[in-house]
Steps between C-alpha positions, in 0.01 A plus 500: 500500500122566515358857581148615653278798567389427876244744620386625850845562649498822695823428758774324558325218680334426215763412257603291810248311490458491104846344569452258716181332339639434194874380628294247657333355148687217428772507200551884588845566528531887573253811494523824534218751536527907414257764664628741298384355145260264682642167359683176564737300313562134559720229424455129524258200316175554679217657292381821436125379614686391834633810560222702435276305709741494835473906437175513485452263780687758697272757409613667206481522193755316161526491131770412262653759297545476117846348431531820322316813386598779242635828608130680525325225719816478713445868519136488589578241783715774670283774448445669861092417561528489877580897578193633289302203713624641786487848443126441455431298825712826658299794382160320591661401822648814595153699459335289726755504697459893527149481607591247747770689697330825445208368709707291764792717553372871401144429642547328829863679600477849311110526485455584140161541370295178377102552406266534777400127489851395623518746779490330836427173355793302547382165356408691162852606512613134596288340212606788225866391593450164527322560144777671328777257654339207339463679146882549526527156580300348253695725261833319617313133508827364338702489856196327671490252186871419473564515864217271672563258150854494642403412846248216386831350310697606856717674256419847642674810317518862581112546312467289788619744741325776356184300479500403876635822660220710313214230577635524868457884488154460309344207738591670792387835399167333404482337850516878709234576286293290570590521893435863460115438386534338872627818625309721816557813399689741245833529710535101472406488132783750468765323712413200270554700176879519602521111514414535033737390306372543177712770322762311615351166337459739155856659544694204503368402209508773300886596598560144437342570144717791420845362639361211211436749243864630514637154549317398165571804323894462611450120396413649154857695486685205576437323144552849315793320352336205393243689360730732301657200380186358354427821334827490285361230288297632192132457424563456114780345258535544141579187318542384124316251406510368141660836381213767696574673831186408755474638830412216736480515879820447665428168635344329150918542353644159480837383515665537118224818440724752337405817671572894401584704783511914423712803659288485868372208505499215745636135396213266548736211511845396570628469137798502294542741203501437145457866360640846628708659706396713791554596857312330789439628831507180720477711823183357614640127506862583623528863630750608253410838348718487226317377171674175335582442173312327297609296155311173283599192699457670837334413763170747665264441797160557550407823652833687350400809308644618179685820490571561129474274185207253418601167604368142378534188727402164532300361813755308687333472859116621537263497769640386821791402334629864468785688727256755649226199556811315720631781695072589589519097641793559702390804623133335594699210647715663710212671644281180528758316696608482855866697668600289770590799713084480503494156687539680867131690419328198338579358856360771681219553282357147544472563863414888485159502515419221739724670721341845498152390551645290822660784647164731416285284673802431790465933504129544521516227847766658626397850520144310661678353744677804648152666479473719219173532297439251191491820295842581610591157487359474144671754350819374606426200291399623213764751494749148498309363245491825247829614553668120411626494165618142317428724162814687564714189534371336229557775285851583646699268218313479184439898403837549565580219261268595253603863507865361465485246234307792301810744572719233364329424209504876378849526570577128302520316786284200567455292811353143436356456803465671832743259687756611215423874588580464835827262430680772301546750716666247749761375244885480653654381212441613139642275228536664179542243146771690324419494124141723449495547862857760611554502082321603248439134350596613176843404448742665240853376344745732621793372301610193299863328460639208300774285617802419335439674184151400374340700271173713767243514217526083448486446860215725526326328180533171672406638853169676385391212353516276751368743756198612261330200630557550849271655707756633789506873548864449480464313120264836442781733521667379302290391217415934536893538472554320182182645326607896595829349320320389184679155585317246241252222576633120502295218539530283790415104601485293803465752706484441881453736833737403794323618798730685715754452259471657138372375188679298183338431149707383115557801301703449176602166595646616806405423854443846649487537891426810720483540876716591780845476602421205676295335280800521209756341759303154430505523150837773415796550585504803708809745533611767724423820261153328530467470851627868481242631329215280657601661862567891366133464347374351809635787741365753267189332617450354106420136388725331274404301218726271277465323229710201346470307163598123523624502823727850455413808674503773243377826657314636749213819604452670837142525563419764736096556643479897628411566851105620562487886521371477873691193618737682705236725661229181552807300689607855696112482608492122612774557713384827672198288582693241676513255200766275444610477125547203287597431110425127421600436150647196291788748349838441585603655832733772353291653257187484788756653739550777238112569417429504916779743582322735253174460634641518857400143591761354729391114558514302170406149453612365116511215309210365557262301311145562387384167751778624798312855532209354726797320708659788636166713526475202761795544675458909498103407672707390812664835560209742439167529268651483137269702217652359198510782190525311109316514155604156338360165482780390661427698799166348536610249757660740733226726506241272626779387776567855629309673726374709238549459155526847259498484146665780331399694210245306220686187600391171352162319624673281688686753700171639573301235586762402767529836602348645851513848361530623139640820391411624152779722427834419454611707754727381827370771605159349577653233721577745812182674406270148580747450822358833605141540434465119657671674795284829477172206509669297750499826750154622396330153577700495816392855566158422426478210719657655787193756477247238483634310806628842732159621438307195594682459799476903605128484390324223674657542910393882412133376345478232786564781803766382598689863591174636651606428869853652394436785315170489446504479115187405348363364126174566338383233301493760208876606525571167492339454169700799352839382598412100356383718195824657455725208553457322202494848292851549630645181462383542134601881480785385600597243233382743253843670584669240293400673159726784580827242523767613270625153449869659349578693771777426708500787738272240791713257462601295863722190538282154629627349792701167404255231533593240741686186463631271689914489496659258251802291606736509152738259429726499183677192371762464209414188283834417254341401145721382173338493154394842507603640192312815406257763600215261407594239698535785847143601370371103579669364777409866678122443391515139657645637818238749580243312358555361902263642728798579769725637262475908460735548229811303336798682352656254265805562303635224200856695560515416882328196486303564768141574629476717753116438652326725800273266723201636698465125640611194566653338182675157460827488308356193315170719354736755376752240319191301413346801315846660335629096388087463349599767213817272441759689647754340820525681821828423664405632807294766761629705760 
């Protein structure tokens, strides 16, 4: 993904036909173009020198920007240089201006004073305002420029517009005067001073000017939050270097730099710390206010302040590497890219202005050929032209992205990319990963038991040995267990990971196993006070753990993760939106049935592998848009297959990268919060684009005359002007409503109309299966089965025998035994 500066844009047409040249460069595989930060961002092989050229060839101008820039050039880059430009162009402008109308209005219709020399001499008049309208338009030479370079590229724009209805007023103004050196006598000279037009040539330009001024100046308010952003990261870092403290500029610290960071001071890099202890207001990168702990062998990020104690930490990720550096990209690409919900004005806008200068010049014959003067007629015309607006469409989407994305990121929420902005707030179905998503991720023995005597300190020795060298967060609680029990140290060999499984390893000679209940049925004998305590953990909604030595179960530990603070109250919220709840997780179904009923989550899907997640994200897409909620690498696969993907909490980089949206904090919280701010957008942009199209289509059959033989209602060319000013100043007024969003609050919330699909036809068959002998062997043959695309689910029980499969299709008895008899089990028969 390449982006680019593209100047000259004024309108919506514009970035249409931005668009459209450079789609058609060869090797270009998508583009979209932004008005609102006036660039482009492309995809595809073709060059950069390509692409510049077909924009320039369209008449406008291209250059590449730097793949990336520190926090105070990206800063500069969005500083707000068009409003002081404007204001400028306004004041001188507007003083003309003043002369102007005090001379054709006040003069010829009021009779206020001018010198002697004017008095009676109506072509001094004519040539002082004829004067005075071309200062103002000299002053506001940019329209002309743009819009007749536009028309020479027949890519006209709304400069264009501008350009032609004020050169209209002008040329024909000019003309009368010059008939009116023609004139007989005083009264005709008089009658032809009605048939000026030049304050009306100066008008539109300067209201045209101010509704730009406010546009800009709004335009400026809209990256407040990406500005504040970039002001979080400090100018200076203290670092040691070969025992001294230096003060270097922030962006000289390199990665390793051990850097001293005192009570009030800004992190200048994402670091972990090797000295200290304090308290750290992350606020600014997650929107907690509560200051975090801080000890050595923690982690910090850049743009953090310290609180308290005087902290040492080495550089981990510098630069554009850092946290705050990443959520400023998101932000900047959300606001770069494209919403789809846009695509319905891009199609408009590439025909806008064409269309308005046809139905101007369709006006001015008209009203000739029913007999009215070509003054009259004029006006109408221009008033079509001036009071057209493609600027307000074109703006419609992106400030209220931009504006949006920037309300996310203060609150911790960040949107990828428009089209993910817009996707949220139409999810159906939220899945939610259990562990780190509904719990807490941090999971916590609850109890321990021995079987059949054993002594619990040997079976923990043995059992925090072999899990010491497992990374599962299950292993993790327990290796916390034995050490808060001062349980000694042993050493272990051969040790091995069994994915999905457990873990074993040699300790003391002995072969040492640990895993779950249905792991140890292929290895141990299992007996009933076992099963007993395996399914009393489970519906307590714990995980149970055992461990054998040589092939003998000796004890066991109930491993229970706590339930999120605002689970309960995040899954109340996704249903009072109209969400439909899911827990996906590769627990065992009793203990997931246990942790769902607590956090009021009715629909539970369990047992399911890392590699099966993505598979029934699949089958969920068919009954409604799926966002998919997870912070593990092994949720990275079915968050790129959802709808839209949200990591949760810090997450791992994987989860993030594959994620649509990213939430900082740890919260569940956060997840109904994105749902409804994308929804709050959704409705603005809709709101916004409603505006731009009711008002075009109320403005130009009122500009054009059309209700003159009805009611007789009538448009100056000047009025006109006004209202096209205004548009765009309230589509953007309007999006700046966004900032006042409180993301958390529920009170708004509506239900979303079920989006349709088309009826399914179910079927359900019972396939009869021998060889099944455990849990493990349910857990394959019920992968295999829905690993069909026109199987929705299989219940499979090894005590029954039998697989009980829902169809949504057509599917041959001979695939299904084919599929069950592959993983070397019989099927005796399907009914």
């Amino acid at each position: 993904m390449e982006q680019y500066n593209i100047t000259g844009m004024s309108c919506a047409a514009c970035v249409s036909r931005v668009e459209k040249a450079v789609k058609a460069v060869k090797g270009v595989e998508s583009c979209a173009v932004n008005l609102l930060t006036n660039s482009m961002v492309t995809d595809g092989t073709a060059s950069s020198a390509e692409i510049i050229s077909a924009v320039e060839a369209a008449g406008y101008g291209a250059s590449l920007k730097g793949a990336k820039t520190e926090s105070s050039a990206a800063e500069e880059q969005l500083k707000d240089r068009e409003t002081p430009l404007m204001k400028k162009r306004l004041i001188a402008s507007a003083g003309f201006l003043a002369v102007l109308m005090y001379v054709s209005m006040g003069h010829s219709m009021w009779g206020w004073p001018l010198p002697a020399f004017f008095e009676g001499n109506c072509i001094a008049v004519g040539l002082l305002q004829l004067i005075l309208a071309a200062i103002v338009m000299v002053i506001n030479q940019k329209f002309f420029v743009n819009g007749f370079k536009g028309l020479l590229h027949k890519a006209p724009n709304m400069d264009t517009l501008v350009a032609l209805g004020s050169t209209a007023a002008f040329v024909y103004s000019t003309y009368a005067l010059f008939a009116m050196t023609a004139a007989v006598n005083h009264e005709a000279q008089m009658k032809l001073m009605h048939e000026f037009y030049f304050e009306s040539a100066a008008m539109i330009l300067t209201l045209i000017t101010v509704g730009k001024m406010l546009e800009a100046r709004s335009k400026g308010k809209t990256t407040d939050a990406l500005k504040s952003l970039m002001k979080l990261a400090p100018k200076t870092a203290h670092v040691l270097r070969n025992g001294t403290e230096t003060e270097i500029p922030a962006e000289e610290i390199v990665k390793g730099d051990i850097f001293v960071v005192r009570p009030g001071e800004s992190f200048a890099a994402d670091g972990i710390v090797v000295k200290g202890q304090s308290a750290v207001d992350e606020s600014a990168l997650t929107g907690e206010s509560i200051p975090v702990d801080k000890k050595e062998g923690d982690r910090v990020s850049a743009a953090s302040i310290n609180k308290s104690g005087c902290l040492e930490c080495e550089a981990v990720k510098v630069g554009d590497d850092t946290s705050l550096s990443k959520i400023i990209q998101m932000v900047s690409d959300a606001a770069a890219t494209k919403a789809p919900v846009a695509k319905a004005a891009d199609k408009v806008a590439g025909v806008f202005v064409p269309a308005v200068i046809s139905i101007a010049a369709v006006t001015i014959a008209v009203w000739l050929l029913v007999g009215e003067s070509v003054g009259f007629a004029l006006a109408r015309g221009i008033s079509v032209l001036v009071i057209s607006c493609p600027c307000a469409l074109g703006l419609a989407t992106p400030v209220a992205i931009m504006v949006g994305s920037g309300t996310g990121a203060r609150n911790g929420i960040l949107f990828k990319t428009a089209a993910s902005l817009e996707e949220a707030g139409k999810t159906e179905i939220a899945v939610l990963d259990k562990t780190g998503t509904v719990t807490k991720g941090q999971p916590e023995v609850a109890d321990a038991v021995t079987f059949g005597g054993k002594d619990e300190n040997e079976m923990l020795k043995l059992a925090y040995a072999v899990e010491s060298r497992s990374e599962h967060p299950l292993a993790k609680a327990v290796v916390r267990f034995a050490e808060e029990r001062k349980i000694p140290a042993a050493e272990v060999s051969g040790f091995k990971a069994l994915a999905g499984n457990g873990a074993e390893g040699i300790v003391e000679g002995r072969k040492i196993s640990a895993g779950s209940l249905s792991f140890m049925r292929k290895i141990c004998k299992v007996t009933p006070e076992m099963e007993k305590y395996a399914e009393s953990a489970a519906d307590e909604g714990r995980t149970p753990v055992f461990f054998s030595a040589e092939g003998e179960i000796m004890g066991a530990a109930a491993i229970a993760d706590g339930l999120k603070e605002d689970a309960a109250e995040a899954v109340k919220q996704l249903k009072n939106m109209g969400i439909r709840v899911v827990m996906l997780t590769g627990d065992n179904e009793r203990t997931a049935r246990a942790v769902a009923a607590k956090a009021g989550i009715d629909e539970v899907i369990a047992g399911v592998l890392p590699d099966g997640k993505a598979a029934v994200i699949r089958r969920l897409k068919k009954e409604g848009r799926v966002a998919m909620v997870g912070d593990g690498i092994n949720d990275a696969p079915a968050l790129t297959t959802a709808d839209t993907g949200i990591a949760i909490g810090a997450g791992t980089d994987v989860a993030i990268d594959a994620a649509d949206v990213v939430l900082m904090k740890s919260r569940l919280a956060d997840v109904p919060a994105a749902v409804r701010l994308s929804r709050r957008v959704l409705r603005n942009i809709h709101q916004n684009l409603f505006w731009a199209f009711f008002y075009n289509a109320v403005g130009i059959p009122l500009a054009a005359g059309v209700w003159i033989p009805f009611f007789g209602w009538q448009l100056n060319p000047m009025f006109g002007a006004a209202a096209m000013s205004l548009s765009s100043f309230c589509v953007v007024s309007n999006a700046l409503r966004l900032n006042l969003v409180k993301v958390h609050d529920p009170s708004g919330d509506k239900k979303i109309k079920p989006h349709k699909t088309k009826e399914k036809k179910t079927m359900t068959k019972t396939i009869r299966i021998e060889g099944m002998m455990c849990g493990h062997c349910e857990a394959t043959v019920k992968k295999a089965l829905e690993a069909i695309e026109t199987v929705d689910s299989a219940e499979v029980s090894h005590d029954a025998g039998t697989a009980i499969v829902t169809l949504n299709g057509e599917t041959s008895d001979e695939l299904l035994k084919k599929t069950v008899e592959d993983k070397d089990f019989t099927v005796t028969g399907i009914e």
